[in-house]
Backbone as a ProteinNet text record, in pm:
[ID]
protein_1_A
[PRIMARY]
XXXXXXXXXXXXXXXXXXXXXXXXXXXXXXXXXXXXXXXXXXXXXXXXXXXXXXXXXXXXXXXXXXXXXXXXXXXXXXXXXXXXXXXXXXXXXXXXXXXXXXXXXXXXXXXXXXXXXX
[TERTIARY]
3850.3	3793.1	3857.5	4000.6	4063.7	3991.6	3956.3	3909.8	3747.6	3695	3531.4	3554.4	3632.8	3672.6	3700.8	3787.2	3808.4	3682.3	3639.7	3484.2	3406.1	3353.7	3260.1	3267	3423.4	3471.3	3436.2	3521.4	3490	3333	3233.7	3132.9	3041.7	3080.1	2982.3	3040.7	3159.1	3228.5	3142.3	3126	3088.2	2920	2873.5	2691.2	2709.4	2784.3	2771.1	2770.5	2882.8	2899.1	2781	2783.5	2608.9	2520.2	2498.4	2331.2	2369.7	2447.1	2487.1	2452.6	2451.3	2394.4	2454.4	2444.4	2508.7	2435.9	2460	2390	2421.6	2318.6	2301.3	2235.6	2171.2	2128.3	2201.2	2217.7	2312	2223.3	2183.9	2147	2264.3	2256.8	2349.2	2323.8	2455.3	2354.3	2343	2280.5	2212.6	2125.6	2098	2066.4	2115.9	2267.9	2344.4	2438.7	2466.3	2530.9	2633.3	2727.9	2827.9	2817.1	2797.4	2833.4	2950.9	3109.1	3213.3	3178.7	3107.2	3031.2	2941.1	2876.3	2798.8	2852.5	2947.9	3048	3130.5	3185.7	3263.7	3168.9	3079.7	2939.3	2872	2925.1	2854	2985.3	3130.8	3219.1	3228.3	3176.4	3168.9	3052.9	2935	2851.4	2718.7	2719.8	2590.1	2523.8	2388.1	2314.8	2183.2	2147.9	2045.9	2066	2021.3	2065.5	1897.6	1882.5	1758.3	1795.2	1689.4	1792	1659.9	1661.2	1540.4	1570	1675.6	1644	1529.6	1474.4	1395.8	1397	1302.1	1330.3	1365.4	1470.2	1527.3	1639.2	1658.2	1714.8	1817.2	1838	1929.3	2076.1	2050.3	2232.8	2321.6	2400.5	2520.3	2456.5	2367.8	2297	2130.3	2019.7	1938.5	1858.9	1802.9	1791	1601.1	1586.7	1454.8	1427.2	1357.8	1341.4	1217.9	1259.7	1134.4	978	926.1	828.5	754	851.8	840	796	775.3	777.5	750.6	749.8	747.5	900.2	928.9	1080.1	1068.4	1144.1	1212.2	1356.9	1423.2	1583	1523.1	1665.2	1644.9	1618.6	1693.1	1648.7	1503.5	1440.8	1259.4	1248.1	1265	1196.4	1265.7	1351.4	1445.8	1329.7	1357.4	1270.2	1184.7	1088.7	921.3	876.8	957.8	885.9	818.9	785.6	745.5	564.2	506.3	370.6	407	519.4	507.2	579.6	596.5	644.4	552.2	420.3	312.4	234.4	198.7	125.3	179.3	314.1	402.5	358.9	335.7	319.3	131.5	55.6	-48.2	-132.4	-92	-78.1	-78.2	14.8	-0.3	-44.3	-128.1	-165.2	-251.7	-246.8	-276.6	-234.8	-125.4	-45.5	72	110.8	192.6	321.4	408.9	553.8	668.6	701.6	845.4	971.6	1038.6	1184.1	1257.2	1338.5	1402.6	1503.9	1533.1	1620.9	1507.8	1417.8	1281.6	1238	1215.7	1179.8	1310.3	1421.2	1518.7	1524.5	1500.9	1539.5	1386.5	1277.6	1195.7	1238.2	1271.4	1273.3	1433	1532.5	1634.1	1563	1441.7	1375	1302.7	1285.5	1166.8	1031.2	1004.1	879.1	870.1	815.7	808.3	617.6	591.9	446.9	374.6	270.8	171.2	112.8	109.4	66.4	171	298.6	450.6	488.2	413.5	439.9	353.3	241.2	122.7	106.8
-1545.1	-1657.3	-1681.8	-1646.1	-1702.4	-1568.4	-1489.2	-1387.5	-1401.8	-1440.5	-1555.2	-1594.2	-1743.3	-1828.4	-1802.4	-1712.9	-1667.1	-1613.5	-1503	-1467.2	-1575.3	-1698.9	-1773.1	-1853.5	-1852.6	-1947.3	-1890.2	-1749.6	-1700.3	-1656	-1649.6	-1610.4	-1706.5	-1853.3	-1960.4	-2005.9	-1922.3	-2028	-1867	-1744.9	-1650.5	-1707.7	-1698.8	-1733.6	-1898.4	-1986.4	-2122.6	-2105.6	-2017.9	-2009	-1884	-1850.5	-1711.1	-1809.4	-1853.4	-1965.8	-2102	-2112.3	-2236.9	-2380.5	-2325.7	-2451.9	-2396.1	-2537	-2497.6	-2422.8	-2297.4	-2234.4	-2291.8	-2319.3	-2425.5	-2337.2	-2183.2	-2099.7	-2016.1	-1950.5	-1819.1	-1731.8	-1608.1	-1503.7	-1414.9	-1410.3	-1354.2	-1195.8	-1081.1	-924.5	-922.8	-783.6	-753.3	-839.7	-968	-1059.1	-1091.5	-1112.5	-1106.8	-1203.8	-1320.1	-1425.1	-1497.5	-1503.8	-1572.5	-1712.8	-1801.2	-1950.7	-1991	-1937.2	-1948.8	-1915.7	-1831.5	-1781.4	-1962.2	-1964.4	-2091.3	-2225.2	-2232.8	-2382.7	-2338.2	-2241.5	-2207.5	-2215.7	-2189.2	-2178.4	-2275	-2396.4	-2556	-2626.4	-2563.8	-2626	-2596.3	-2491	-2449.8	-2465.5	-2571.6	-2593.6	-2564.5	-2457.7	-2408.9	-2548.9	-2535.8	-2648.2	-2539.5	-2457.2	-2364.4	-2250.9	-2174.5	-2035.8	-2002.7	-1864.2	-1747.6	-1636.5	-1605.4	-1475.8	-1487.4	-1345.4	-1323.9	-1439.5	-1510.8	-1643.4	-1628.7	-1730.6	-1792.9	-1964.2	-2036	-2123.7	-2237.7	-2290	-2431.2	-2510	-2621.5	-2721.6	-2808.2	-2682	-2765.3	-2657.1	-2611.2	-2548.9	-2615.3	-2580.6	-2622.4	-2654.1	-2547.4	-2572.5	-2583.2	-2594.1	-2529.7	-2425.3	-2319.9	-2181.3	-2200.6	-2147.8	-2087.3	-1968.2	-1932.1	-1803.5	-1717.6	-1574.5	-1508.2	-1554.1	-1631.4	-1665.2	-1728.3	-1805.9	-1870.3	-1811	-1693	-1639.5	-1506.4	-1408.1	-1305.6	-1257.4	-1211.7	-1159.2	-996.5	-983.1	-853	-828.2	-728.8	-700	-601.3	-613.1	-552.4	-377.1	-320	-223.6	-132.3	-277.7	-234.1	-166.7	-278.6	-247.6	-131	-96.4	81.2	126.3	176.7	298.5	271.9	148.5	173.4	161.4	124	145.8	-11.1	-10.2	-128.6	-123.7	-85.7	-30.4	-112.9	-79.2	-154.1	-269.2	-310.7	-461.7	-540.7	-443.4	-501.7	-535.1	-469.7	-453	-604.9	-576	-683.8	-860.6	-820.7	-982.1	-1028.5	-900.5	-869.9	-952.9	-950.1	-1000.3	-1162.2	-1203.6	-1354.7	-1406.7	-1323.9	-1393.3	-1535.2	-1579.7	-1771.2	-1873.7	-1790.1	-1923.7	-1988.8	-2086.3	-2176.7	-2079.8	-2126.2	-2052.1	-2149.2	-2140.7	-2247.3	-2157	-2228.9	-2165.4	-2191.8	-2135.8	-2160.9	-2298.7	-2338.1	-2457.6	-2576.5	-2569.9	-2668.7	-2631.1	-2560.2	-2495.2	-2568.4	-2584.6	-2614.5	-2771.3	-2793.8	-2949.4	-3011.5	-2958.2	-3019.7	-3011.1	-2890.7	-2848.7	-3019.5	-2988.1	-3090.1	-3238.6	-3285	-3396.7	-3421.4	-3306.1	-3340.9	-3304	-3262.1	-3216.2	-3081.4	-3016.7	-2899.2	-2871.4	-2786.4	-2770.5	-2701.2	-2647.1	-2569.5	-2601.5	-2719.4	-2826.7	-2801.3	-2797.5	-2781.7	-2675.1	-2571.8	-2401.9	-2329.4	-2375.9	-2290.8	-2213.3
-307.8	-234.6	-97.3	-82.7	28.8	191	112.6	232.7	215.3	128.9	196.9	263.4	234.3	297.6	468.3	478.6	602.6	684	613.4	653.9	728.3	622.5	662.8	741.3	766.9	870.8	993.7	1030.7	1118.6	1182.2	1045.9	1094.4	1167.7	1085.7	1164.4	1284.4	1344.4	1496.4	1537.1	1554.6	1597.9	1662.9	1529.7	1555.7	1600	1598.4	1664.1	1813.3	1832.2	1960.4	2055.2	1979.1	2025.6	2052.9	1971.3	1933.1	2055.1	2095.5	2108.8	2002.5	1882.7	1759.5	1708.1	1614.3	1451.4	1359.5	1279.2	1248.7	1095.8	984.9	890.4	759.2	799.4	652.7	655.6	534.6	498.2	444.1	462.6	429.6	382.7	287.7	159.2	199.6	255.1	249.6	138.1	112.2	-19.7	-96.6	-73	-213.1	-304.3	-255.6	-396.5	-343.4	-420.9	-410.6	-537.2	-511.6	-619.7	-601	-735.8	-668.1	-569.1	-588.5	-505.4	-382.1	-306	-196.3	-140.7	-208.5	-137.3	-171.2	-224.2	-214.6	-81.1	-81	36.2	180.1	138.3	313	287.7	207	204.8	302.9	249.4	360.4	453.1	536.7	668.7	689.7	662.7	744.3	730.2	629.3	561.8	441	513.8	437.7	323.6	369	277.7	256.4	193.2	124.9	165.5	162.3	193.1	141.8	81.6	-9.6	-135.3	-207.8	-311.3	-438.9	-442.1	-547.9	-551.2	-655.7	-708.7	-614.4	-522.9	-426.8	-524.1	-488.2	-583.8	-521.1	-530.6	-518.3	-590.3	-710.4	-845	-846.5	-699.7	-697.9	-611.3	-578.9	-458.8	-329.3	-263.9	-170.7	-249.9	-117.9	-182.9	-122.9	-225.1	-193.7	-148.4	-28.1	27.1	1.9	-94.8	-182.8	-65	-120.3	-60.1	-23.1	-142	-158	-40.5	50.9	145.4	275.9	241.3	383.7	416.8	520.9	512.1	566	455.1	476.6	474.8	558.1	618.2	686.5	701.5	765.8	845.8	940.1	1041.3	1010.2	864.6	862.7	835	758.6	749.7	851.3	986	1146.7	1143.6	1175.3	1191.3	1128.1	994.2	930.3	936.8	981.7	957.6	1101.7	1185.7	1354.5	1382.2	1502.6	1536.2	1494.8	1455	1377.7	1286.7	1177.6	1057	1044.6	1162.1	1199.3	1238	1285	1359.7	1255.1	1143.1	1032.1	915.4	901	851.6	906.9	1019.4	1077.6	1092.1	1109.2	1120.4	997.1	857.8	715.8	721.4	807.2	846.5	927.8	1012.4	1197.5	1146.9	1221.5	1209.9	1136.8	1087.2	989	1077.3	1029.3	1116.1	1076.5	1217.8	1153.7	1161	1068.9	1004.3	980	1061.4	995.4	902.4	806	730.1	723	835.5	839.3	780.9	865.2	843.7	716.8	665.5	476.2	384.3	469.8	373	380.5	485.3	510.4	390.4	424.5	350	192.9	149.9	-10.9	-43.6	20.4	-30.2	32.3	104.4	30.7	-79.9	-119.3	-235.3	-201.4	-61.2	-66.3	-22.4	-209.8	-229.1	-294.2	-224.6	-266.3	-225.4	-240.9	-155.4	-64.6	7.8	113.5	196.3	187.8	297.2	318.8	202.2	249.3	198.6	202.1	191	307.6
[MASK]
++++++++++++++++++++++++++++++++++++++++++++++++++++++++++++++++++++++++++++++++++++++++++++++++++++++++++++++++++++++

């Protein structure tokens, strides 16, 4: 824990200071998350989790699951070219786009539904 700890510290003054904001979701690599992992990135500042969970609100933080969205990493775009990035987004053209902070802030009020992320 003490070299998370260090990690997440360092990583949110890195992207705070890039972004000029506070950066508030954690994208877990791999999809793979320990609870000690997101108590530790709730004290440095992390308010939502993104990551293939299941989307819920009854952990430490709360998690914005795949479902929410069209998710992809940067390595899709590598191996599939900007074609299948085009194709990827092509799938959603005219839907509103929400970011994950805004997906999270709504899910930890309570409004979760097919109306807020349909």
């Amino acid at each position: 824990p003490e070299t998370q700890e260090a990690n997440i510290a360092r990583a949110q003054a890195i992207l705070a200071e890039a972004f000029t904001t506070e950066v508030v979701t954690l994208v877990p690599p791999g999809n793979l998350l320990q609870p000690v992992t997101a108590e530790i990135a709730r004290r440095h500042g992390v308010r939502y989790l993104s990551y293939g969970a299941p989307t819920s609100r009854s952990g430490v933080l709360p998690v914005v699951g795949n479902e929410c969205g069209v998710v992809f990493h940067d390595r899709d775009v590598v191996l599939g070219g900007l074609p299948w990035l085009r194709a990827r987004l092509d799938e959603v053209r005219g839907r509103e786009v929400r970011f994950v902070r805004e997906l999270g802030e709504r899910l930890a009020q309570g409004l979760w539904g097919a109306v807020e992320f349909g």
